[in-house]
mmCIF file as gemmi writes it, N, C-alpha and C atoms, coordinates in Angstrom:
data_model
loop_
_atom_site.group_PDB
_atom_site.id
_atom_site.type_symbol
_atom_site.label_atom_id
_atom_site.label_alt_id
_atom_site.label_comp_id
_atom_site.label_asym_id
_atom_site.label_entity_id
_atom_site.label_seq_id
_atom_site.pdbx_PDB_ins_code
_atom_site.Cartn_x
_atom_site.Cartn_y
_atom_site.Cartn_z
_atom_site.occupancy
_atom_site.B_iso_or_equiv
_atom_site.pdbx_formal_charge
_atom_site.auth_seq_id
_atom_site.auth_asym_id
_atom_site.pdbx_PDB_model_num
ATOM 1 N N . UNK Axp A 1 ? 0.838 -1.177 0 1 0 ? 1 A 1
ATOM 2 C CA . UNK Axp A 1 ? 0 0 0 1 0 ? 1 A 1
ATOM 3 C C . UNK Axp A 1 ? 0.886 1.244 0 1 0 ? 1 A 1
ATOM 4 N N . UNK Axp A 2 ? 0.227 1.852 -0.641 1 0 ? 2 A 1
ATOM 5 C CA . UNK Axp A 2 ? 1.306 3.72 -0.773 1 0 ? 2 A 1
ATOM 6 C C . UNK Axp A 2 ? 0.44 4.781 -0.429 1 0 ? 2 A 1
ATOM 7 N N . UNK Axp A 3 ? 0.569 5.565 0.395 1 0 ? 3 A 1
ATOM 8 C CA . UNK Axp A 3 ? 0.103 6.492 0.847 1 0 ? 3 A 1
ATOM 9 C C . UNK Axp A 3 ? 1.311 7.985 0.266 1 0 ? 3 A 1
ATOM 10 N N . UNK Axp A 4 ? 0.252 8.778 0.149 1 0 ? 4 A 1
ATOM 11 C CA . UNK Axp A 4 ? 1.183 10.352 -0.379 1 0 ? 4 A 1
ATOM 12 C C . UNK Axp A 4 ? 0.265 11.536 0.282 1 0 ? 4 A 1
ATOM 13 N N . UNK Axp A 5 ? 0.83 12.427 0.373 1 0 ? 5 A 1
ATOM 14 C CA . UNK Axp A 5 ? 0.469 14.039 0.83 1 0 ? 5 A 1
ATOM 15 C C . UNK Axp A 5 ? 1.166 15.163 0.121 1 0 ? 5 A 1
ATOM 16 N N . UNK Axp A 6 ? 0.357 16.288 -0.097 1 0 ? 6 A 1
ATOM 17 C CA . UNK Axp A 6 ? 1.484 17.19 -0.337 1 0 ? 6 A 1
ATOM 18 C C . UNK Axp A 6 ? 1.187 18.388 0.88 1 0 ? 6 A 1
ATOM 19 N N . UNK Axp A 7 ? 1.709 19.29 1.194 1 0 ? 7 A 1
ATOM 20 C CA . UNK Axp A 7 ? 1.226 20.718 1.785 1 0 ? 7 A 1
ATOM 21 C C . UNK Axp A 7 ? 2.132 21.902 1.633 1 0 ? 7 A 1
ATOM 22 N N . UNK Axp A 8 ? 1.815 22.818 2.195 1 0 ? 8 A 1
ATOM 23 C CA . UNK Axp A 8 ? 3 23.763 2.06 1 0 ? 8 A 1
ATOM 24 C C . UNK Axp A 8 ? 3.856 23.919 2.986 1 0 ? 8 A 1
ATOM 25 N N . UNK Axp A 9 ? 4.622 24.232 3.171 1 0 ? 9 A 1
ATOM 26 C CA . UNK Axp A 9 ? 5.837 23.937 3.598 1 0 ? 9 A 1
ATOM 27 C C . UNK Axp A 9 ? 6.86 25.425 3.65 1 0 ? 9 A 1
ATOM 28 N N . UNK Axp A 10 ? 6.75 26.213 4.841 1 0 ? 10 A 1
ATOM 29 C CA . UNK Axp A 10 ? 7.457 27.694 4.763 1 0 ? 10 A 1
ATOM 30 C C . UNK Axp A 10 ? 7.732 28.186 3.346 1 0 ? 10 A 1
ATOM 31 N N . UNK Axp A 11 ? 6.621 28.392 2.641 1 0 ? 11 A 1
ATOM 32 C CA . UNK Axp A 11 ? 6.847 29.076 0.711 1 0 ? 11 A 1
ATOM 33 C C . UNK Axp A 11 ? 7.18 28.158 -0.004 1 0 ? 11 A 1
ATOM 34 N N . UNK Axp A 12 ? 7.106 26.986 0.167 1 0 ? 12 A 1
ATOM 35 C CA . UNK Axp A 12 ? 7.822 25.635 -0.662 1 0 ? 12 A 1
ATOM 36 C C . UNK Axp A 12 ? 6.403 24.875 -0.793 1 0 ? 12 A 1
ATOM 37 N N . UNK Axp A 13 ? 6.997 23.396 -1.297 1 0 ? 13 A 1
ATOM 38 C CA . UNK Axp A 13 ? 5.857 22.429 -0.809 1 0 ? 13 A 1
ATOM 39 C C . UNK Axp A 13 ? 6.695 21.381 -0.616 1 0 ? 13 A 1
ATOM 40 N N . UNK Axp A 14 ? 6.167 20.418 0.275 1 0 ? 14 A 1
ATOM 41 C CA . UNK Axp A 14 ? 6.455 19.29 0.691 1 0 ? 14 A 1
ATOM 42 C C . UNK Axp A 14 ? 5.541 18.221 0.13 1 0 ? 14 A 1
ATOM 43 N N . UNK Axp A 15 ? 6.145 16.898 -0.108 1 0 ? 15 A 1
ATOM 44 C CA . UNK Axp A 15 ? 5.207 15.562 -0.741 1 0 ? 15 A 1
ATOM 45 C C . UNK Axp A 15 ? 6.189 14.775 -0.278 1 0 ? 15 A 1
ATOM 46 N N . UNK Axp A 16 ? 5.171 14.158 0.449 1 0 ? 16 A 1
ATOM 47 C CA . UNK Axp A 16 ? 5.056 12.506 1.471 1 0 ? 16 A 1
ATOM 48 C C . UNK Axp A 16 ? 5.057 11.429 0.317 1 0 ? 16 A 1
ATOM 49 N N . UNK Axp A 17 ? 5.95 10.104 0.231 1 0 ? 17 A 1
ATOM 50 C CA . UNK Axp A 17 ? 5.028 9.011 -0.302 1 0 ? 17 A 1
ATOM 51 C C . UNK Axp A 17 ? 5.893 8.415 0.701 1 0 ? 17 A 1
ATOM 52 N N . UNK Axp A 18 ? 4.758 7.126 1.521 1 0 ? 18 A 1
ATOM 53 C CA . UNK Axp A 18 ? 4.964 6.121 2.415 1 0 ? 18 A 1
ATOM 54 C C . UNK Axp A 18 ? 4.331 4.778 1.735 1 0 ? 18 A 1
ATOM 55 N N . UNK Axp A 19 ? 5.017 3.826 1.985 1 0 ? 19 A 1
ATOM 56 C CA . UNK Axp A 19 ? 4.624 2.21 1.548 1 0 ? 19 A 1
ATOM 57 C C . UNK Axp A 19 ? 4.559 1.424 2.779 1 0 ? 19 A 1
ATOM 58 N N . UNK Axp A 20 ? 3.935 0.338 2.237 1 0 ? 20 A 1
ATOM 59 C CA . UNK Axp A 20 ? 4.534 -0.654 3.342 1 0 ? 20 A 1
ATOM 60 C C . UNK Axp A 20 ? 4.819 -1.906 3.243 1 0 ? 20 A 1
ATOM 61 N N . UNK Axp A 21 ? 5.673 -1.341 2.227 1 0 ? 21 A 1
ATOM 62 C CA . UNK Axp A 21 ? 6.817 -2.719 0.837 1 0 ? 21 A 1
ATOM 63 C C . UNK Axp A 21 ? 7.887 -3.075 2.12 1 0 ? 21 A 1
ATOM 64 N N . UNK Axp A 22 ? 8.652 -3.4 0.981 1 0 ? 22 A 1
ATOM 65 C CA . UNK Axp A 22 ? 9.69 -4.374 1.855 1 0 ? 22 A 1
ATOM 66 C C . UNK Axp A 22 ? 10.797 -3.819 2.855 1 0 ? 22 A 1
ATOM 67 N N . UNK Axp A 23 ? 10.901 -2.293 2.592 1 0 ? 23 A 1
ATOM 68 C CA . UNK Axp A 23 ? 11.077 -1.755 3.409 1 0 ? 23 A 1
ATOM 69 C C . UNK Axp A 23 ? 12.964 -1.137 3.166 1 0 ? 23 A 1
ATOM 70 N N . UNK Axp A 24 ? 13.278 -0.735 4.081 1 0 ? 24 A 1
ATOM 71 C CA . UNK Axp A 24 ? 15.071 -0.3 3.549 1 0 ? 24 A 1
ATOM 72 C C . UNK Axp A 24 ? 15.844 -0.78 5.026 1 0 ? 24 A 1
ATOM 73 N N . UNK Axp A 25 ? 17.069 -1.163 5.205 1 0 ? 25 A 1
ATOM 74 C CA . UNK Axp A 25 ? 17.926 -1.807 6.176 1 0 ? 25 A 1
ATOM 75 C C . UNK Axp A 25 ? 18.414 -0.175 6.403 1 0 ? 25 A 1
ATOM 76 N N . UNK Axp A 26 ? 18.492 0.108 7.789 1 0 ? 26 A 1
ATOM 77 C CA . UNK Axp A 26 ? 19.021 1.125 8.12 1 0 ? 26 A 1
ATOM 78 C C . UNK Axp A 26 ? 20.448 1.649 7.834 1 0 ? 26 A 1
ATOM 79 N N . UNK Axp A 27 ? 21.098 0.558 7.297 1 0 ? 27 A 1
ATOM 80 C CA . UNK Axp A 27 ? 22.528 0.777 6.698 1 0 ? 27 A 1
ATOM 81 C C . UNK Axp A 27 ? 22.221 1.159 5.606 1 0 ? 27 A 1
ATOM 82 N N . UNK Axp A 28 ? 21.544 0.549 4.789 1 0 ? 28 A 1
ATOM 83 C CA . UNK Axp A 28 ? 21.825 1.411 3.319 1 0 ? 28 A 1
ATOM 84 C C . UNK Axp A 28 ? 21.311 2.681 3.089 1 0 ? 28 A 1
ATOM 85 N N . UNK Axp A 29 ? 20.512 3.262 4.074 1 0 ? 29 A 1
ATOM 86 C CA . UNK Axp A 29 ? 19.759 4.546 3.725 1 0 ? 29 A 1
ATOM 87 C C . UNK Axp A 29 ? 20.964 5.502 2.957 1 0 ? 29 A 1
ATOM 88 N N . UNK Axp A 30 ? 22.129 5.887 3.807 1 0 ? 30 A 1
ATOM 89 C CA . UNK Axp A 30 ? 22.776 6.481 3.526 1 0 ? 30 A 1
ATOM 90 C C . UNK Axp A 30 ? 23.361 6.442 2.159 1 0 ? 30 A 1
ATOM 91 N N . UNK Axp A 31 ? 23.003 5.388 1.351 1 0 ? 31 A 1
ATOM 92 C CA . UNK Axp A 31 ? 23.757 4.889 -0.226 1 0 ? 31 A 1
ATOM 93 C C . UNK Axp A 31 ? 22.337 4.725 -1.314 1 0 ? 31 A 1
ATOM 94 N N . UNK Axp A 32 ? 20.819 4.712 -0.69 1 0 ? 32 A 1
ATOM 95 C CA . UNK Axp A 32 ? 19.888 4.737 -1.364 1 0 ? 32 A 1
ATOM 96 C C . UNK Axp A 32 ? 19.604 6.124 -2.536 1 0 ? 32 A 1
ATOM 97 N N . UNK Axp A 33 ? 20.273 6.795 -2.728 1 0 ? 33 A 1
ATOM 98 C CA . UNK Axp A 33 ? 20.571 7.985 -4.052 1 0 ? 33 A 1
ATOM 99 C C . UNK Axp A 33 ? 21.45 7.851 -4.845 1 0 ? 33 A 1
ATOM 100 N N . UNK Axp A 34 ? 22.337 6.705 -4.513 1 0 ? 34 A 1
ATOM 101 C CA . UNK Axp A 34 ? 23.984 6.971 -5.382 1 0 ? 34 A 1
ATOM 102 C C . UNK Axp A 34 ? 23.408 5.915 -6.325 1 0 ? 34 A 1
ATOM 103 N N . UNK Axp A 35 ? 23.852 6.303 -7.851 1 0 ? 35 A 1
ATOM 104 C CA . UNK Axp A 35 ? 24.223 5.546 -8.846 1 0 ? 35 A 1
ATOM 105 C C . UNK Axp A 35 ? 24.112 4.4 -8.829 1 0 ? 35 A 1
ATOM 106 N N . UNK Axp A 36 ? 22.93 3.583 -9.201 1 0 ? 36 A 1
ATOM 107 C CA . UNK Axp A 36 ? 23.352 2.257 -9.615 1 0 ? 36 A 1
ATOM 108 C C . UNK Axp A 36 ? 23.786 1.243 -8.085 1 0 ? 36 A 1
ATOM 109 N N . UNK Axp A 37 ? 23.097 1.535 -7.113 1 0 ? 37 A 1
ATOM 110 C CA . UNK Axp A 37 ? 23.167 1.403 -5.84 1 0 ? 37 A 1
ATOM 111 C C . UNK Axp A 37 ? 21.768 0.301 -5.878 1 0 ? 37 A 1
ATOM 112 N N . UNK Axp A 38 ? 22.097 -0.719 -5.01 1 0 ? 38 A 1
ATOM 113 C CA . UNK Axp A 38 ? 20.79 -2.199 -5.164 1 0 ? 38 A 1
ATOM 114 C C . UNK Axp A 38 ? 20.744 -2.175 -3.555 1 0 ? 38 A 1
ATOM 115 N N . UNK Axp A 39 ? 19.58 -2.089 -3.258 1 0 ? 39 A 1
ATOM 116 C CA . UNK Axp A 39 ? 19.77 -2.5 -1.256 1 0 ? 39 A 1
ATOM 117 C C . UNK Axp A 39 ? 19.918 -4.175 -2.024 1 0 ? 39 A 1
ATOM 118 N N . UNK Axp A 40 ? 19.38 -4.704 -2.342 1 0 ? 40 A 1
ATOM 119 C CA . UNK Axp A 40 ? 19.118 -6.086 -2.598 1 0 ? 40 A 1
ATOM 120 C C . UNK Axp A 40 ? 20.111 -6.984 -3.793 1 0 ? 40 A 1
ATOM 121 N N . UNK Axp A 41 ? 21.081 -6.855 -3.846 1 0 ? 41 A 1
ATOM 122 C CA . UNK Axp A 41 ? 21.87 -7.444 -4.998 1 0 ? 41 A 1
ATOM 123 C C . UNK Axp A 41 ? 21.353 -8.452 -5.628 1 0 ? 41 A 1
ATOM 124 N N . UNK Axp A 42 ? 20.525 -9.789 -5.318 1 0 ? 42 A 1
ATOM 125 C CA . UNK Axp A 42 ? 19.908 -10.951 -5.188 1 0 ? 42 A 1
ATOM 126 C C . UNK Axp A 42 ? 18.743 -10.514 -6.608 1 0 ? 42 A 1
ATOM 127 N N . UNK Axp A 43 ? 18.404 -8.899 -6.252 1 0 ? 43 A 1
ATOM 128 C CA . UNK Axp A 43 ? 17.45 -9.364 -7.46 1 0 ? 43 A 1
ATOM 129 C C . UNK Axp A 43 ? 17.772 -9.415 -8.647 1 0 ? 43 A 1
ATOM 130 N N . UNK Axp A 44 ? 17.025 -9.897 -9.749 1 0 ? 44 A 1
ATOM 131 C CA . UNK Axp A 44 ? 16.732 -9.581 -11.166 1 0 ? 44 A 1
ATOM 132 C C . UNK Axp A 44 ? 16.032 -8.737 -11.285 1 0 ? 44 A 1
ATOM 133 N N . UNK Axp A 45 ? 16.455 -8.523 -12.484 1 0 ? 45 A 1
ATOM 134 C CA . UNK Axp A 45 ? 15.879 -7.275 -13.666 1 0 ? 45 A 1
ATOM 135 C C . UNK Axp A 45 ? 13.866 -7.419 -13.484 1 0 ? 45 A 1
ATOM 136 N N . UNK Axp A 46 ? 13.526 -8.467 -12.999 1 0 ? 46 A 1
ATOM 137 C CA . UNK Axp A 46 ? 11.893 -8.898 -13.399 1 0 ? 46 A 1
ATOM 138 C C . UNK Axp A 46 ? 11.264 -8.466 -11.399 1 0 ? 46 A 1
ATOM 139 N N . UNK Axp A 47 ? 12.362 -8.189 -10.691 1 0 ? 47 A 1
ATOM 140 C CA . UNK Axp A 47 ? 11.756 -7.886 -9.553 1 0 ? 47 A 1
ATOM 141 C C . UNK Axp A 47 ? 12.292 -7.22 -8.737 1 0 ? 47 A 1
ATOM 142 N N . UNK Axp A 48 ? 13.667 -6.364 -9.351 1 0 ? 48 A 1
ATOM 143 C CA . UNK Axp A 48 ? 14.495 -4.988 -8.889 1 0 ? 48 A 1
ATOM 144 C C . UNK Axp A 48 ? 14.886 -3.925 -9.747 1 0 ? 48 A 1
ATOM 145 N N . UNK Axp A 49 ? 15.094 -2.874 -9.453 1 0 ? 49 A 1
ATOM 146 C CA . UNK Axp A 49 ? 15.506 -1.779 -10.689 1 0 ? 49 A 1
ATOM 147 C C . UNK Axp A 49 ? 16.568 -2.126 -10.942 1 0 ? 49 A 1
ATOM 148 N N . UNK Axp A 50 ? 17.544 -1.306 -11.512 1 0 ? 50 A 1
ATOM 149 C CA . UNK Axp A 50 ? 18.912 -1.223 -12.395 1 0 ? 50 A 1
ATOM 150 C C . UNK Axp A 50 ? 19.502 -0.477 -10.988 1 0 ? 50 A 1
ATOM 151 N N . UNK Axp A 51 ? 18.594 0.494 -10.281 1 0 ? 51 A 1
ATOM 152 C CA . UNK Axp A 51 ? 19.798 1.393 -9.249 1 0 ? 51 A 1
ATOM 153 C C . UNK Axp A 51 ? 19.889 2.555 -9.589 1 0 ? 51 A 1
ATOM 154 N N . UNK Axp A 52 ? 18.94 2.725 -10.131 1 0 ? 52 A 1
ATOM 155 C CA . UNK Axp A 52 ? 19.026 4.42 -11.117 1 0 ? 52 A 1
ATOM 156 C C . UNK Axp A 52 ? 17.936 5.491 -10.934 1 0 ? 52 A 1
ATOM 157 N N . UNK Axp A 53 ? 16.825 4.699 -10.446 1 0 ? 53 A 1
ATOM 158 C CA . UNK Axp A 53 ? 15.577 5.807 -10.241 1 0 ? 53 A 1
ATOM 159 C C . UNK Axp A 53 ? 15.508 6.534 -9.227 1 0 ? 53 A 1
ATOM 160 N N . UNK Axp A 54 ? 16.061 6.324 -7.646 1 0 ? 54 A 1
ATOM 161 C CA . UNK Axp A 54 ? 16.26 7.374 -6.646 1 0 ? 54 A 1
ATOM 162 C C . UNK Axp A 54 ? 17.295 8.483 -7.151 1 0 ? 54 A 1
ATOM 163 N N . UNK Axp A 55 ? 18.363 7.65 -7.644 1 0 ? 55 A 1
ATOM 164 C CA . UNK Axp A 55 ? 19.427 8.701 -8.378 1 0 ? 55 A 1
ATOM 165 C C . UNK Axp A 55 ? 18.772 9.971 -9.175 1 0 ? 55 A 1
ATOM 166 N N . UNK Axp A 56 ? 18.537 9.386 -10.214 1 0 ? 56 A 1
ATOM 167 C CA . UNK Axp A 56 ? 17.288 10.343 -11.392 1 0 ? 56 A 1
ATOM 168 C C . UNK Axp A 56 ? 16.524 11.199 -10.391 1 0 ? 56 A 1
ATOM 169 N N . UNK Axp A 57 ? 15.709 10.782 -9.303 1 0 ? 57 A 1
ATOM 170 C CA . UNK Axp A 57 ? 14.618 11.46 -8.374 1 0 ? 57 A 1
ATOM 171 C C . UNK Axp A 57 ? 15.705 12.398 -8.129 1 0 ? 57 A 1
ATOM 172 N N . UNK Axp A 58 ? 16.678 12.444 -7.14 1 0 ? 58 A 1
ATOM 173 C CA . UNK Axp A 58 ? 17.627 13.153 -6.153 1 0 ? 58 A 1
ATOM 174 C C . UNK Axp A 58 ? 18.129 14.188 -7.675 1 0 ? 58 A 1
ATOM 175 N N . UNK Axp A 59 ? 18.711 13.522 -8.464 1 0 ? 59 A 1
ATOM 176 C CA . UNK Axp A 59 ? 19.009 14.874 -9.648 1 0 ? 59 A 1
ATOM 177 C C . UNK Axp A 59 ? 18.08 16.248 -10.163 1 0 ? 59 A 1
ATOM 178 N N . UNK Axp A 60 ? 16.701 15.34 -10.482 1 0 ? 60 A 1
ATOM 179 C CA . UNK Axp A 60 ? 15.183 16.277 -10.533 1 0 ? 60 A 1
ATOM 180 C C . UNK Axp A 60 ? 15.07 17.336 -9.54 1 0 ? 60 A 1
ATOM 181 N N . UNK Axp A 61 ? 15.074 16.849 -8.217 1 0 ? 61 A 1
ATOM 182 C CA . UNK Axp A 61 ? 14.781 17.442 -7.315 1 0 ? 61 A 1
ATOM 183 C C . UNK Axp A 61 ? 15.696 18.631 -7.149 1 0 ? 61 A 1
ATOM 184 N N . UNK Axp A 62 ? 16.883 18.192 -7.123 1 0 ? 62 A 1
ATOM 185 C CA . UNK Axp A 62 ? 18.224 19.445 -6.684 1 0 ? 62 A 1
ATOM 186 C C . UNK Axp A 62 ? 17.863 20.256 -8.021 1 0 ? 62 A 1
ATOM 187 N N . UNK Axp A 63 ? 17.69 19.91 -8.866 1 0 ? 63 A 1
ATOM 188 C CA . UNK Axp A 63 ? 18.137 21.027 -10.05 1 0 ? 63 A 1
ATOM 189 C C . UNK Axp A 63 ? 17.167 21.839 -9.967 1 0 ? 63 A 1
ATOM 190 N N . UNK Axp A 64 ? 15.647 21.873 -9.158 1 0 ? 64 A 1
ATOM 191 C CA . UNK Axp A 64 ? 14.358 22.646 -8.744 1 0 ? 64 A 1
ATOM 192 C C . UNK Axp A 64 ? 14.838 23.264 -7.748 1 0 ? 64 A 1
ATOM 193 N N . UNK Axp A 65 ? 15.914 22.926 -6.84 1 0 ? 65 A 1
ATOM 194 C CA . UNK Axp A 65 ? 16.485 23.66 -5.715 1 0 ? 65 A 1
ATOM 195 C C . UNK Axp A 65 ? 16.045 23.074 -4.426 1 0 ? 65 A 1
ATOM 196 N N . UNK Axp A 66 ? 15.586 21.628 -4.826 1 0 ? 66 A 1
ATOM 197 C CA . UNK Axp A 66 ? 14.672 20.99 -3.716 1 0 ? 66 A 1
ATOM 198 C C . UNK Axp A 66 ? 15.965 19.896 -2.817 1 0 ? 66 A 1
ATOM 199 N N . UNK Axp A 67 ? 15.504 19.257 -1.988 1 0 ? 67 A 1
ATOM 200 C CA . UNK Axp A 67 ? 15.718 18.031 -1.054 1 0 ? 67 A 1
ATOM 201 C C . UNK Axp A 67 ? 14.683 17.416 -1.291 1 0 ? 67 A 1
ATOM 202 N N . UNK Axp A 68 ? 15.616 15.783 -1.524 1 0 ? 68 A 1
ATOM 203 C CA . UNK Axp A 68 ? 14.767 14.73 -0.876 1 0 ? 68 A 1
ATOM 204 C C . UNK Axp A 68 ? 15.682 13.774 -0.153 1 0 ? 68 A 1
ATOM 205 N N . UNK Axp A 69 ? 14.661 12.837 0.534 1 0 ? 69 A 1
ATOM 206 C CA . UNK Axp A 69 ? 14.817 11.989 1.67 1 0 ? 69 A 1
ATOM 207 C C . UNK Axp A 69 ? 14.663 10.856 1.866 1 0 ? 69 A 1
ATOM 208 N N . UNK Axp A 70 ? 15.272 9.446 2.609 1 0 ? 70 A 1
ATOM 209 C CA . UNK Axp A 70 ? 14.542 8.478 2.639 1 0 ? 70 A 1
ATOM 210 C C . UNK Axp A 70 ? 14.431 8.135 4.015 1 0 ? 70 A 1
ATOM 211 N N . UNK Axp A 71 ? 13.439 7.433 4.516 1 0 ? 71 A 1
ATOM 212 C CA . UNK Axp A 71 ? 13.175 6.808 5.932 1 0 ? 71 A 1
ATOM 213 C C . UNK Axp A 71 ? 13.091 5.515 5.808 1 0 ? 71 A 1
ATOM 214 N N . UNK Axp A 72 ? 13.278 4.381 6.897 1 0 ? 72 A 1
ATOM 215 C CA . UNK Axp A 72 ? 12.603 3.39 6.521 1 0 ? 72 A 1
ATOM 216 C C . UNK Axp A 72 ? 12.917 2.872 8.117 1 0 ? 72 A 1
ATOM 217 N N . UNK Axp A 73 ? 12.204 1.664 9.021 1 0 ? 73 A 1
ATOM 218 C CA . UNK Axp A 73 ? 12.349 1.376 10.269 1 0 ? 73 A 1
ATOM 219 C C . UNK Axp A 73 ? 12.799 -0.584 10.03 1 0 ? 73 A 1
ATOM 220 N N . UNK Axp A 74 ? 13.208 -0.483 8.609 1 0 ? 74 A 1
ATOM 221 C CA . UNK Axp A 74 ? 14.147 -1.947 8.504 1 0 ? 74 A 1
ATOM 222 C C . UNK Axp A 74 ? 13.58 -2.367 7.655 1 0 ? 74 A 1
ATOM 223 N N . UNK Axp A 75 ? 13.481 -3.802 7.563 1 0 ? 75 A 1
ATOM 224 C CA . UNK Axp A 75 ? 13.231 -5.167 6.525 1 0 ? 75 A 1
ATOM 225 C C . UNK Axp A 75 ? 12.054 -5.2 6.769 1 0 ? 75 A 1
ATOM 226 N N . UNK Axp A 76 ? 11.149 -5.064 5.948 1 0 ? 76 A 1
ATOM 227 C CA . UNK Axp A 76 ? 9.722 -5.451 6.25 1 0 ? 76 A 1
ATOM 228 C C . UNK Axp A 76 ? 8.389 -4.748 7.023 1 0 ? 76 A 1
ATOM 229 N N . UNK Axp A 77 ? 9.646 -3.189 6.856 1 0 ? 77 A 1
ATOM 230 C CA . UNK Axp A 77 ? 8.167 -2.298 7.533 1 0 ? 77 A 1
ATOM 231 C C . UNK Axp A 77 ? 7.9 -0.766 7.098 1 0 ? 77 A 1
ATOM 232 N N . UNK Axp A 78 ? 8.425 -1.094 5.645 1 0 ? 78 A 1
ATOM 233 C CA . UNK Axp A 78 ? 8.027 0.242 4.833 1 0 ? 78 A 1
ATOM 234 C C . UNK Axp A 78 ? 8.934 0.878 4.132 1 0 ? 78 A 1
ATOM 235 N N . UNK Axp A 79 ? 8.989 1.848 3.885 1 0 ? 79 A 1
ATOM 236 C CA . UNK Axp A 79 ? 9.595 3.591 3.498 1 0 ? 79 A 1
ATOM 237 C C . UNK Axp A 79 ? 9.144 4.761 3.348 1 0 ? 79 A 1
ATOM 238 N N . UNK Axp A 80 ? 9.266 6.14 3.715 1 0 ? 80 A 1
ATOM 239 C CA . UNK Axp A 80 ? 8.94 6.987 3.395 1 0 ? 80 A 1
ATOM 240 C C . UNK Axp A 80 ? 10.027 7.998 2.581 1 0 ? 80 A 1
ATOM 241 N N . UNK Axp A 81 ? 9.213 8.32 1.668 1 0 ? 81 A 1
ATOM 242 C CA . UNK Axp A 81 ? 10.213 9.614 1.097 1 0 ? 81 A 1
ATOM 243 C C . UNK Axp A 81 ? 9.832 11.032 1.143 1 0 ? 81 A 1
ATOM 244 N N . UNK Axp A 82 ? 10.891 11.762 1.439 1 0 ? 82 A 1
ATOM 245 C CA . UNK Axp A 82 ? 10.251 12.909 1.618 1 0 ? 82 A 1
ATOM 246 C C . UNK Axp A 82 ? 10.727 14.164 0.667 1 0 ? 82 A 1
ATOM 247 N N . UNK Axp A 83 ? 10.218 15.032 -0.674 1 0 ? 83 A 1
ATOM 248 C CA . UNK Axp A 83 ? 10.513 15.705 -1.282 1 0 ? 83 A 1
ATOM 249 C C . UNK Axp A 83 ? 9.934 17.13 -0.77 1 0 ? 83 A 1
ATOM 250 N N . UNK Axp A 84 ? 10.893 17.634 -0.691 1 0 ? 84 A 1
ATOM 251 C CA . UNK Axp A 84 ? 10.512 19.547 -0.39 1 0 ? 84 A 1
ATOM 252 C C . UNK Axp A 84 ? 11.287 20.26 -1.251 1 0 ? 84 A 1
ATOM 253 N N . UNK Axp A 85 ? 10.675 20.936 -1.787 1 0 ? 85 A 1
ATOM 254 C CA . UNK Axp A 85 ? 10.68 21.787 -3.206 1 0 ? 85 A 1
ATOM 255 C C . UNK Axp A 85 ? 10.36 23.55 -2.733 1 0 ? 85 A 1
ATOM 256 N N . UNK Axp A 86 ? 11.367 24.145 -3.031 1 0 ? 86 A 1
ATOM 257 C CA . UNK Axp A 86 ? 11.129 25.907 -2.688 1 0 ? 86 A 1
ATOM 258 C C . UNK Axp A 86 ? 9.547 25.969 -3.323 1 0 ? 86 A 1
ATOM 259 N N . UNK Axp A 87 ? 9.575 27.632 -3.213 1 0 ? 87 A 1
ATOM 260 C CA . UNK Axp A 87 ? 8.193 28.085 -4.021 1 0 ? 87 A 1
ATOM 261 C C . UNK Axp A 87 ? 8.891 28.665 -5.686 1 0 ? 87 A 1
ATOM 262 N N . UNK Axp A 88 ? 10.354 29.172 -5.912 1 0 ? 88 A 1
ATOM 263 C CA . UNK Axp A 88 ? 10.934 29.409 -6.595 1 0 ? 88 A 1
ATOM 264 C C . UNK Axp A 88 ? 12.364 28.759 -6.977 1 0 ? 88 A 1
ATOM 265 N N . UNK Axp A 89 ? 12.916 27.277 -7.966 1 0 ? 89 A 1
ATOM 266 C CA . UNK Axp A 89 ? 13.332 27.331 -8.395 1 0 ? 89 A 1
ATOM 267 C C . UNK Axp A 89 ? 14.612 27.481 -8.042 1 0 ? 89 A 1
ATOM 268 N N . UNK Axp A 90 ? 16.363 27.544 -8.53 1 0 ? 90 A 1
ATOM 269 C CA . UNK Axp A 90 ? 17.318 28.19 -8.007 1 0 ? 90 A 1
ATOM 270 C C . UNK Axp A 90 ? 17.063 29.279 -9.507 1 0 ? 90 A 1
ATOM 271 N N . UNK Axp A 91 ? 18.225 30.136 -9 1 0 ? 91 A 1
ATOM 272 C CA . UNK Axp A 91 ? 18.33 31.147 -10.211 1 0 ? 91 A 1
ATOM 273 C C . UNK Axp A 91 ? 18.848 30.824 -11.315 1 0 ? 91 A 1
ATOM 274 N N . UNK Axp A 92 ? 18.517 31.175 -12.847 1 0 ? 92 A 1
ATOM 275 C CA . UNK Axp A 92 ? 19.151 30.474 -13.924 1 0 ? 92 A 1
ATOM 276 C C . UNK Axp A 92 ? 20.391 31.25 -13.971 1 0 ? 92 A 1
């Protein structure tokens, strides 16, 4: 199940998405944005990504001037991500 929110957020906005998939090991949080990064090495292509879509997310986000985030309380009891986005952009 996935749950999301958005609100505002001091002139910005903030957006919630929470699951309650398989969840993230508190060690890898810190490596869940980098390149081509697998919490799960074990999978295949038919039931894990490549390692590239938080990356892609974290690039999107900064180049809007935003943060994002990951949470998770281990193996088997979720994730949340958390994106906060200014109200303006950085400067071109």
């Amino acid at each position: 199940m996935r749950v999301g929110a958005a609100r505002a957020d001091g002139g910005g906005l903030r957006l919630t998405v929470a699951d309650t998939g398989d969840g993230i090991d508190p060690a890898h949080l810190p490596h869940v944005f980098e390149r081509f990064y697998r919490v799960d090495t074990a999978r295949d292509r038919q039931r894990g990504g490549s390692g590239i879509g938080l990356a892609i997310a974290k690039a999107l986000v900064e180049a809007h001037g935003g943060t994002i985030s990951a949470d998770s309380d281990g193996a088997g009891r979720g994730a949340t991500f958390v994106v906060v986005l200014p109200e303006r952009g950085p400067a071109a």
